[in-house]
VOVOPA-807075 format. One line per 5 residues: their letters; for each residue y, z, x of C-alpha. Coordinates in steps of 0.05 Angstrom, whole numbers. Layout:
<nodes>
a	Y,Z,X ~ ... .
</nodes>
This chain:
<nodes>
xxxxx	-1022,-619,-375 ~ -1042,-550,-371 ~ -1025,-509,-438 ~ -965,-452,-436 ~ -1002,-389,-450 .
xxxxx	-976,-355,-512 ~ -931,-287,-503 ~ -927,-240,-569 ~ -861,-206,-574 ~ -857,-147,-619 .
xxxxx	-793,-172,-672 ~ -804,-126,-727 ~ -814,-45,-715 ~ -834,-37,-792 ~ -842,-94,-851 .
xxxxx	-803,-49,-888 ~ -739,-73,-845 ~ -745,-148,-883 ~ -758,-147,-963 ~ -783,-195,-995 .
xxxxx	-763,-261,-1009 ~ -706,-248,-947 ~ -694,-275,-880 ~ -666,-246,-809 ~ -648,-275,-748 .
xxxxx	-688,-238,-679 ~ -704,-252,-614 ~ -769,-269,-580 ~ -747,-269,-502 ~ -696,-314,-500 .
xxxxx	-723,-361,-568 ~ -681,-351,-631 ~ -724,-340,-686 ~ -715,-341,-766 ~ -760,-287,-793 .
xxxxx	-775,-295,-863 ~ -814,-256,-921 ~ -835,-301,-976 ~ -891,-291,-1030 ~ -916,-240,-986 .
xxxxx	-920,-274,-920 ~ -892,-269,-859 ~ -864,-327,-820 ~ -824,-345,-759 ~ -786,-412,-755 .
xxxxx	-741,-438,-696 ~ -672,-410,-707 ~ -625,-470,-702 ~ -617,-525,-755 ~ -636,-597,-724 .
xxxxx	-565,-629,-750 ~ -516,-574,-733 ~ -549,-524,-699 ~ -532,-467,-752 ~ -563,-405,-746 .
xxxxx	-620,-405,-805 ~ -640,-333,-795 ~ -567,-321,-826 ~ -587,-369,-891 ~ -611,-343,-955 .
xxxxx	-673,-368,-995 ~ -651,-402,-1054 ~ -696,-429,-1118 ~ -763,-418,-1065 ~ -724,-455,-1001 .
xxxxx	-698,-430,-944 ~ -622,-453,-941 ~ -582,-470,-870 ~ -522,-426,-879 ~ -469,-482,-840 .
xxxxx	-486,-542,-889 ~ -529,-523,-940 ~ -592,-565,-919 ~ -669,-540,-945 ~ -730,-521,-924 .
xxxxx	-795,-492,-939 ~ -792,-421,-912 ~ -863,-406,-887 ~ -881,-488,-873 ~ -795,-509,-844 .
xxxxx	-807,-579,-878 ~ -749,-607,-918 ~ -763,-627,-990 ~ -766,-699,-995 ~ -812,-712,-941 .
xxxxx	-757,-721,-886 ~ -767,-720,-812 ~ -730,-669,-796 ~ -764,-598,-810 ~ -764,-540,-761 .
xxxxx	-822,-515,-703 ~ -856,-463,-735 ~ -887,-398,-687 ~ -949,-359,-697 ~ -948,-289,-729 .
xxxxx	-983,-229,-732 ~ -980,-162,-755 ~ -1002,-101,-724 ~ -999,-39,-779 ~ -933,-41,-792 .
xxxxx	-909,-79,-741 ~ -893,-161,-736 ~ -904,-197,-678 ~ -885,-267,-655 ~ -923,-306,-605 .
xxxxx	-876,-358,-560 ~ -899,-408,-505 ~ -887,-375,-429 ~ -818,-379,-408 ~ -816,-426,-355 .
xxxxx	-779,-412,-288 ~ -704,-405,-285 ~ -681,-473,-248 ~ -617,-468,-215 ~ -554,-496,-252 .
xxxxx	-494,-523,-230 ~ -467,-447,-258 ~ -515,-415,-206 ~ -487,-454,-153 ~ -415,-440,-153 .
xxxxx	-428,-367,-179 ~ -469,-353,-115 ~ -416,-384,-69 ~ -357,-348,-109 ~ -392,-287,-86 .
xxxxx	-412,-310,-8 ~ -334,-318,-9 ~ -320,-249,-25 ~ -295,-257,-101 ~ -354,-192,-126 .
xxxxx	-298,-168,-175 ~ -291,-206,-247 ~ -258,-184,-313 ~ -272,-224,-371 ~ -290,-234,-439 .
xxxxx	-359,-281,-457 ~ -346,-328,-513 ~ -385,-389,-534 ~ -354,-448,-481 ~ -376,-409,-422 .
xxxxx	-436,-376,-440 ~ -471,-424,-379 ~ -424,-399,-328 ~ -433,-324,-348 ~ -510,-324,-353 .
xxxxx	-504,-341,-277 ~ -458,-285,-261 ~ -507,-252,-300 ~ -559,-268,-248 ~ -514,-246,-186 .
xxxxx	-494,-178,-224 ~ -574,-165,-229 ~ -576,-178,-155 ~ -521,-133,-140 ~ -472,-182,-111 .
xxxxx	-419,-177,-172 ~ -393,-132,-221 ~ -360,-161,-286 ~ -312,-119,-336 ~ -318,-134,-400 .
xxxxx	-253,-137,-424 ~ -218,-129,-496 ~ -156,-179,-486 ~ -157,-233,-433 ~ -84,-218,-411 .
xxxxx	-112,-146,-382 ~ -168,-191,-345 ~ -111,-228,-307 ~ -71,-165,-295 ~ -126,-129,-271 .
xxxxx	-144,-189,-231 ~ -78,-187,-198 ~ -78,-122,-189 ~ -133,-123,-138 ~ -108,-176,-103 .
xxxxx	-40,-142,-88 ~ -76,-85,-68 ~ -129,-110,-26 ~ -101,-184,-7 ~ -176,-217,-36 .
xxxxx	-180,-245,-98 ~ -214,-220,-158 ~ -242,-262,-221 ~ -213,-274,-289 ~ -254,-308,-339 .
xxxxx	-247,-337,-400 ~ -271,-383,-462 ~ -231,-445,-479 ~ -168,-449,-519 ~ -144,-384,-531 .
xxxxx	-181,-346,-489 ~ -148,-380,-429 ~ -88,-388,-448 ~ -82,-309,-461 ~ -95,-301,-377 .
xxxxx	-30,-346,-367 ~ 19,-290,-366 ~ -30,-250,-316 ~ -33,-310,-271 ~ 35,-320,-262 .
xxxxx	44,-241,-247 ~ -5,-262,-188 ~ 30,-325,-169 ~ 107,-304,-160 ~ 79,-235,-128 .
xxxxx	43,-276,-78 ~ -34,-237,-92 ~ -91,-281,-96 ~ -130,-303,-169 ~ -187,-341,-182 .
xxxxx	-185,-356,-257 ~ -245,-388,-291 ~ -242,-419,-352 ~ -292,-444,-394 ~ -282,-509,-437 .
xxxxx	-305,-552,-495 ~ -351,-619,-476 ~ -302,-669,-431 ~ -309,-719,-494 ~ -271,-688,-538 .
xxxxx	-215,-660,-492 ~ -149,-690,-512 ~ -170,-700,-588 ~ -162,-644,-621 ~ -215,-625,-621 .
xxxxx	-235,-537,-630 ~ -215,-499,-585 ~ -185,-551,-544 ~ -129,-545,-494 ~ -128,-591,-427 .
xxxxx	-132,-528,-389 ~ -123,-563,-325 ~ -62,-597,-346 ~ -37,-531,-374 ~ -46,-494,-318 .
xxxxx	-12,-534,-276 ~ 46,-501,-259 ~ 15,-438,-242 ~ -47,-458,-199 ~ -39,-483,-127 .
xxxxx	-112,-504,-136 ~ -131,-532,-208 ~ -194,-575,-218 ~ -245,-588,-278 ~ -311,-586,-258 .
xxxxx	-353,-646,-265 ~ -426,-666,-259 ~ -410,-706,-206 ~ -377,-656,-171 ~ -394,-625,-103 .
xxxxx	-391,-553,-135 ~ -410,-511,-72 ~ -349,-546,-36 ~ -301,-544,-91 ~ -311,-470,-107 .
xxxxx	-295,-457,-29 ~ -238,-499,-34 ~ -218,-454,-94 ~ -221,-386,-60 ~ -203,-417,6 .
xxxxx	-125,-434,-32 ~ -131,-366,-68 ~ -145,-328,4 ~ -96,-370,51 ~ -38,-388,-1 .
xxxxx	-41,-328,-34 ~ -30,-356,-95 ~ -72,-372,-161 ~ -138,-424,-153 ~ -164,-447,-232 .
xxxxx	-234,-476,-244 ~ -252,-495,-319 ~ -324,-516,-333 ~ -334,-569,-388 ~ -388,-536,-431 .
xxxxx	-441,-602,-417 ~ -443,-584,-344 ~ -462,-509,-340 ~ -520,-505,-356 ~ -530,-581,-314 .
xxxxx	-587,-570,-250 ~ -567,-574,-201 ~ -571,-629,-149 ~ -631,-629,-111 ~ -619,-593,-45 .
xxxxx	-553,-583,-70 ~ -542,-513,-31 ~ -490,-457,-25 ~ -433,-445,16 ~ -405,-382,58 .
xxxxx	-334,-376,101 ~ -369,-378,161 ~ -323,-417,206 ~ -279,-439,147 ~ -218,-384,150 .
xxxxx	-176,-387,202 ~ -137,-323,238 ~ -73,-322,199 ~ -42,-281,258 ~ 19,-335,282 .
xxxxx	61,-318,334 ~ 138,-343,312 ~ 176,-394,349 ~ 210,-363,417 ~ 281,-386,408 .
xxxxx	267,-337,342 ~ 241,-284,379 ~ 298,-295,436 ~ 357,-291,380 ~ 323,-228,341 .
xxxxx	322,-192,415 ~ 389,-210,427 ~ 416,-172,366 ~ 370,-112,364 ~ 384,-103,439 .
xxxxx	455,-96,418 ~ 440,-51,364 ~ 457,16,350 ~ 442,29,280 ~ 388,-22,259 .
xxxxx	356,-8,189 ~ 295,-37,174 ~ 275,-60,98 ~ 194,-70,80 ~ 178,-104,23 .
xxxxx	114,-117,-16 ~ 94,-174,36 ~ 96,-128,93 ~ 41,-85,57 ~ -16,-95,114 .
xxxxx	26,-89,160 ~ 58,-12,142 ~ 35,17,195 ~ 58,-27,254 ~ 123,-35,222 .
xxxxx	138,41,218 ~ 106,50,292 ~ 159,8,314 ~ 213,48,279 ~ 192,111,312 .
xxxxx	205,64,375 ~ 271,50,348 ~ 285,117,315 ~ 321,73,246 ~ 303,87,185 .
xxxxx	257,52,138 ~ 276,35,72 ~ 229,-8,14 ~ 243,-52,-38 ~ 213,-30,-106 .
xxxxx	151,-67,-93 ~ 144,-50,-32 ~ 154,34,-52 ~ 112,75,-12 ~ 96,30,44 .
xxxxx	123,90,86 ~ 121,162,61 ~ 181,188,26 ~ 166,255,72 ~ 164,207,128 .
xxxxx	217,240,177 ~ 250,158,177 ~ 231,146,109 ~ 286,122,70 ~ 260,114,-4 .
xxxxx	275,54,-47 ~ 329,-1,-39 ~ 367,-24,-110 ~ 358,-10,-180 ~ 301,30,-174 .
xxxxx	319,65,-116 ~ 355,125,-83 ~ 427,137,-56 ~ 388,149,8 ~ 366,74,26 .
xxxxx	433,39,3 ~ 469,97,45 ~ 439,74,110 ~ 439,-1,94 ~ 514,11,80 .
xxxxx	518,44,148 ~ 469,-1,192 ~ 488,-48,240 ~ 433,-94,232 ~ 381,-103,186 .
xxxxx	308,-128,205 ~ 280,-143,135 ~ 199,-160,128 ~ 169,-186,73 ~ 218,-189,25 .
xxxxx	261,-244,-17 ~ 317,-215,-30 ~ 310,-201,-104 ~ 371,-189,-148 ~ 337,-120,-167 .
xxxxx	335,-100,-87 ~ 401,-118,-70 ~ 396,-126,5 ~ 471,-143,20 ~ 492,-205,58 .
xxxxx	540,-172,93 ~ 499,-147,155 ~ 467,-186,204 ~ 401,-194,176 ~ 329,-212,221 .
xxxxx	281,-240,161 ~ 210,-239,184 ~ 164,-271,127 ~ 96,-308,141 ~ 128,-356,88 .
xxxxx	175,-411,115 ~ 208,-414,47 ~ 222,-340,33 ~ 265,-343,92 ~ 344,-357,80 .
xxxxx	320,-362,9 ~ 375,-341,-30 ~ 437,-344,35 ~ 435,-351,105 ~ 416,-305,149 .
xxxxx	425,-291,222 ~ 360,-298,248 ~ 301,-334,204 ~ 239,-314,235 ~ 181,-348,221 .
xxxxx	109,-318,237 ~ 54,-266,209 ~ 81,-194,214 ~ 45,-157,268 ~ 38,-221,322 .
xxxxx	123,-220,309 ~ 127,-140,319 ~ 76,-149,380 ~ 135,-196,409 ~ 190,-155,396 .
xxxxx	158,-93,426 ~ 139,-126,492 ~ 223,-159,487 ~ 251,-99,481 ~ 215,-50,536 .
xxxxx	269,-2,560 ~ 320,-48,532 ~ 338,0,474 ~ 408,27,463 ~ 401,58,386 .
xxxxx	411,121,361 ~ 363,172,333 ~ 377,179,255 ~ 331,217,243 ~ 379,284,229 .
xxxxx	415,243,190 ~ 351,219,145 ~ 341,293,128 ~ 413,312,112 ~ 416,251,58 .
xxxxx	355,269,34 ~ 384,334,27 ~ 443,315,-11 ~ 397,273,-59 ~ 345,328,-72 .
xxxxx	407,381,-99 ~ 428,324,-145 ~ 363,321,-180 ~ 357,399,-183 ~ 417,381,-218 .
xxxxx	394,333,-268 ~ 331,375,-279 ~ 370,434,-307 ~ 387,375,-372 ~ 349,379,-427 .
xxxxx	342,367,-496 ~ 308,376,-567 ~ 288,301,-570 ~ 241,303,-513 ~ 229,321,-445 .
xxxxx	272,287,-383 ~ 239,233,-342 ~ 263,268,-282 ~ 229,333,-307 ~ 166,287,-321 .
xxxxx	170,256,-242 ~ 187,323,-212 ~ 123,347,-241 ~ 82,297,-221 ~ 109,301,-150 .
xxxxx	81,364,-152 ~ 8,349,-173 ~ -7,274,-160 ~ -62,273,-116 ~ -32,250,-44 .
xxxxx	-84,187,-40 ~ -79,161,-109 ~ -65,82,-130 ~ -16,77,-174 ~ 10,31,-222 .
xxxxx	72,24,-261 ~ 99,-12,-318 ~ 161,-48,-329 ~ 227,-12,-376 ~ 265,58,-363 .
xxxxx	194,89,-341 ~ 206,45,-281 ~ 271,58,-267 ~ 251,133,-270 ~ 200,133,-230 .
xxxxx	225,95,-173 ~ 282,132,-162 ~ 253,203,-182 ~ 181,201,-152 ~ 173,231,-86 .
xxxxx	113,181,-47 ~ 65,200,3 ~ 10,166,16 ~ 1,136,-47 ~ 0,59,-53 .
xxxxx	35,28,-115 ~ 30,-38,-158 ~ 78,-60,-207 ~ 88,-131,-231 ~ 134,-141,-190 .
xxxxx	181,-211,-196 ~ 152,-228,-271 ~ 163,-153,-284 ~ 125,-161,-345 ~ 113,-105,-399 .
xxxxx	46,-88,-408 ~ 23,-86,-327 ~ 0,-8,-317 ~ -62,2,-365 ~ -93,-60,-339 .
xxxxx	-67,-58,-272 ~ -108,2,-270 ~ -177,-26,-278 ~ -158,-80,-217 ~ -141,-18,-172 .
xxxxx	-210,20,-199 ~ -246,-36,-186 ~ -221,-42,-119 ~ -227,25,-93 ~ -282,58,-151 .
xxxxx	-285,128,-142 ~ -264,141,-60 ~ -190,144,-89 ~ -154,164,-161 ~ -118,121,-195 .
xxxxx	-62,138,-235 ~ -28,96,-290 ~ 40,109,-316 ~ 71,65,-374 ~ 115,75,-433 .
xxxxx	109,71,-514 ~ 126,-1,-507 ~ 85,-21,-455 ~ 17,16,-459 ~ 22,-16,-530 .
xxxxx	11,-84,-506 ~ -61,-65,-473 ~ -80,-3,-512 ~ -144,-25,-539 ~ -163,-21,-461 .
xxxxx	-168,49,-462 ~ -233,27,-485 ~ -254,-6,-422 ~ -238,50,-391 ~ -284,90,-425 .
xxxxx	-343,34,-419 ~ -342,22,-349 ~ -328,108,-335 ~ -264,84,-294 ~ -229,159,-280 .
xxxxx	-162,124,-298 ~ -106,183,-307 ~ -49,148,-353 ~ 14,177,-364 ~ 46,154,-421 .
xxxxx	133,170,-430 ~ 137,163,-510 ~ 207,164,-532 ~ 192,121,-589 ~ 238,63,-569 .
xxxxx	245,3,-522 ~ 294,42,-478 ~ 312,-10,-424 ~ 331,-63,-477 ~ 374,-11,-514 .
xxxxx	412,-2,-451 ~ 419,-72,-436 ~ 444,-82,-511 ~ 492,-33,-499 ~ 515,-60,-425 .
xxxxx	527,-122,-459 ~ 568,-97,-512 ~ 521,-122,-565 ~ 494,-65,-620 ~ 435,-41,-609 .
xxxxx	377,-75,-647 ~ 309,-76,-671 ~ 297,-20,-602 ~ 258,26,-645 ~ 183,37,-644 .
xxxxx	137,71,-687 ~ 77,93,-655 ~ 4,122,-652 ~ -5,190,-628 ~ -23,166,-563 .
xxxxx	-76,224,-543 ~ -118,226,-611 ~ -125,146,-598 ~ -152,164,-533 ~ -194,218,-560 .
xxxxx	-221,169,-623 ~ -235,110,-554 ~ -279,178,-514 ~ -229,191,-469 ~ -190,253,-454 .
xxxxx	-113,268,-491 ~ -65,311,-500 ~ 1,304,-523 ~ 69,347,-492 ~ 131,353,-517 .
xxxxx	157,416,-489 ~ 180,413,-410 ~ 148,489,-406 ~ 82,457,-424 ~ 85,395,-370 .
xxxxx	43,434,-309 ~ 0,468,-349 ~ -15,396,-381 ~ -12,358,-323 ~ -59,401,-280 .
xxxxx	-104,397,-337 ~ -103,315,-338 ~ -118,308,-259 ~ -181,352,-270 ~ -212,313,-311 .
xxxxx	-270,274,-287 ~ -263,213,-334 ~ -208,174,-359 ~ -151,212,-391 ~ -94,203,-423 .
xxxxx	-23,257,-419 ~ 25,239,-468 ~ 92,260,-461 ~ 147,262,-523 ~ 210,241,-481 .
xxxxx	282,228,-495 ~ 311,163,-485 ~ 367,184,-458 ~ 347,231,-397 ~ 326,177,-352 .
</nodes>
């Protein structure tokens, strides 16, 4: 057998760098090496202790032997033989030194052999899943050397993340925007079960996940053992698709089964990797997979007797009103086509805000809580209502009182909460392809559109209204919206938190052709900052994305204003500090209960973006808002406006 030719790797700049009778861990390619510098000599041993694998380089030498820092075990520091003539002493590498310079010499590397890791990696990214946010911990370290690989090829990007929860956030973020999944990765234990709240923003807002998770060996699962949750009986209730990998496993297939239930069931698909079988070969021939012929054309037409009964009732209609909600996202711009056919106007549920322009001559604004006297005017008024994509959320409030056409591509959204007149099953456009062709000539509604711009009208005095209030605690939401109507770049992305900021901002900002995420049905606190990254990953720099959160929210994720600044993601956050948890305040006092433990005591929120490398500045004069604001959309980088509000303008 031919011998390895020797590579010297330089592992010491100056021998000044390691005193005597010390020892320091470096790096000779990919070798470990313990460095030490004993009676005057140089030498390099192999890193890892034989029993535990501890890391020598971080020992100490003790009485003229070189101690392993884990468990206290000895060994000569130039020679790594134990005292007592044991079995068990450490390789030893040649050294030289070059002036002041030390140099190591290691055998050739041999040639990366594919693993099991490099298998499913490269068919995660044939399946379009090129977006991953993550944090690299020791139980996955196999998994993320081979995303490693497919990021130096260009085929991925991965996000190092500071919290895991902001990984799944931002991983859900992207897939409500774009309908593909994204990656969210994490170590055992902990690390995973920090993505759980993430994954279940994905799952009940219907947006496609693919979480990875790495795990401790499969021998030790279920005894206690570090680290060690059953991951795949934890995440059972969240994942549609939730499988450990295994040796045996036939890991090109099951990682397109994964992304195949993400894509098609919009819904969350989990893979953990037992830490023995990442860094496994792979199988010979054991080759990758692509989509090719494995998607099917989602576009199903709905039964006819649903098609017949939803003609029968819009035919008859004079004022239909037509609700979009988050679901009906692609399909925006058929849906509104087909209200300029039928001159009604469009409203949105909060998720769904946006999906037509609030400038749109039928655009309606927001439905419920959130929303405007406009939309629950007309709904009020309408005759019918042809809802798509939505459930019927307690926070919409889509009355039961009209007859109602429900057109989801979900058999179980339909008649979810109550029955309604017409269930239709079938994916959006096919259905509105059907009722165009039904209908023909055989329209009989009447053109709202004057009436569309008179309530709009009436709503736009009120909040001249409500702008003229002010106060010495803080700026008014509405003052805080109005301004950002103003200056909000037309295009941007935008995500929203959950709490009064909310509340504010769906009734107060004026849409155009922005697109909006929010976690929606969880509505949990925390969303916007990380939410942000998903959208900036998804669109990079051909759109801005804007960020607006409160005190209480932003707090949850603020050390990601640090990923922001890594990765140069040109995030604009808004932050409404009123220096209390607003929404449960009002709640408290709803209920009749005092209010309680509310208060917050916070960072200045733009010298903690200054101190991450981003841009801040803090307002808490309504005078200074435009100035302030203009000044936070120039910037080229991430930035951060904070603005001193009072809790009680909302």
């Amino acid at each position: 057998m031919a011998t390895k030719k020797t590579v010297w790797y330089k592992v010491l700049d100056n021998k000044k760098e390691l005193p005597e009778g010390r020892v320091k861990t470096v790096t000779a390619a990919h070798k470990g090496i313990c460095l030490t510098h004993f009676e005057g000599k140089f030498s390099a041993l192999d890193n890892k202790c034989p029993h535990q694998g501890g890391p020598l380089g971080e020992g100490s030498i003790e009485n003229g032997m070189l101690r392993c820092p884990w468990h206290g075990w000895d060994f000569h520091p130039q020679t790594g033989i134990p005292p007592g003539g044991y079995d068990d002493g450490i390789a030893t590498f040649e050294i030289k030194e070059e002036g002041d310079a030390v140099y190591v010499g290691v055998a050739e590397e041999d040639d990366h052999e594919t693993t099991i890791s490099d298998i499913m990696a490269e068919t995660m990214v044939n399946w379009g899943v090129t977006k991953v946010f993550g944090m690299v911990g020791h139980s996955n370290l196999g998994f993320a050397d081979a995303m490693k690989r497919q990021e130096e090829k260009g085929k991925l990007n991965f996000y190092g993340i500071r919290h895991e929860g902001a990984a799944a956030f931002a991983a859900s973020a992207y897939g409500k925007l774009t309908g593909k999944p994204a990656g969210c990765f994490s170590i055992a234990g902990p690390g995973a079960t920090n993505m759980f709240t993430g994954m279940w923003d994905a799952k009940v807002d219907r947006a496609p996940l693919l979480a990875l998770t790495g795990q401790v060996a499969t021998q030790v699962v279920g005894t206690g053992n570090f680290q060690e949750v059953d991951l795949v009986q934890a995440f059972g209730s969240v994942a549609e698709f939730n499988h450990r990998v295994q040796s045996d496993s036939k890991h090109a297939e099951l990682m397109s089964l994964a992304v195949k239930h993400a894509i098609l069931k919009r819904d969350v698909a989990h893979l953990t990797f037992p830490d023995e079988v990442q860094e496994r070969k792979a199988k010979p021939n054991e080759a990758t997979q692509t989509p090719e012929k494995r998607i099917t054309s989602m576009e199903i037409a709905p039964p006819k007797e649903a098609v017949d009964d939803s003609l029968a009732l819009l035919k008859k209609s004079k004022r239909p009103v037509i609700v979009m909600g988050h679901g009906a996202r692609a399909h925006k711009k058929a849906i509104i086509k087909f209200a300029e056919q039928l001159k009604a106007p469009v409203v949105t549920t909060f998720k769904g805000k946006g999906l037509i322009p609030d400038n749109h001559p039928l655009g309606g604004g927001v439905l419920g809580r959130s929303g405007t006297p406009i939309a629950s005017w007309f709904m009020n008024e309408c005759d019918v209502l042809l809802v798509f994509g939505a459930s019927f959320s307690n926070h919409t409030g889509i009355t039961s009182k009209k007859p109602i056409i429900q057109v989801d591509f979900d058999p179980l959204a339909l008649s979810k909460f109550h029955k309604v007149e017409v269930a239709v099953w079938g994916e959006i456009s096919r259905t509105l392809e059907l009722f165009q062709s039904g209908l023909k000539n055989n329209l009989d509604t009447i053109d709202q559109t004057r009436e569309v711009a008179e309530r709009w009208a009436i709503w736009k005095a009120e909040k001249k209204k409500r702008l003229l209030e002010t106060s010495d605690e803080g700026v008014s939401s509405i003052a805080v919206f109005d301004t950002m109507n103003q200056l909000t770049p037309e295009d941007a992305v935008m995500c929203v938190d959950v709490g009064n900021n909310a509340y504010s901002f769906g009734r107060y900002f004026e849409s155009k052709e922005q697109d909006f995420l929010m976690s929606g049905y969880l509505g949990s606190i925390g969303f916007a900052l990380p939410g942000s990254m998903g959208a900036w990953a998804a669109v990079g720099d051909t759109r801005p994305v804007v960020a607006v959160a409160g005190d209480g929210g932003l707090c949850q994720y603020l050390a990601e204003i640090t990923t922001l600044v890594k990765y140069k993601m040109p995030v604009k956050l808004i932050v409404l500090n009123n220096h209390e948890l607003g929404k449960i305040s009002k709640e408290q006092r709803a209920g009749e209960f005092d209010v309680w433990k509310t208060s917050l005591s916070n960072p200045n929120f733009a010298e903690f973006a200054q101190s991450c490398g981003a841009w801040g500045n803090r307002v808490d004069k309504q005078e200074d808002l435009t100035a302030a604001m203009k000044e936070l959309f120039a910037q080229k980088g991430p930035a951060v406006l904070e603005v001193i509000t009072d809790v009680n303008l909302i």
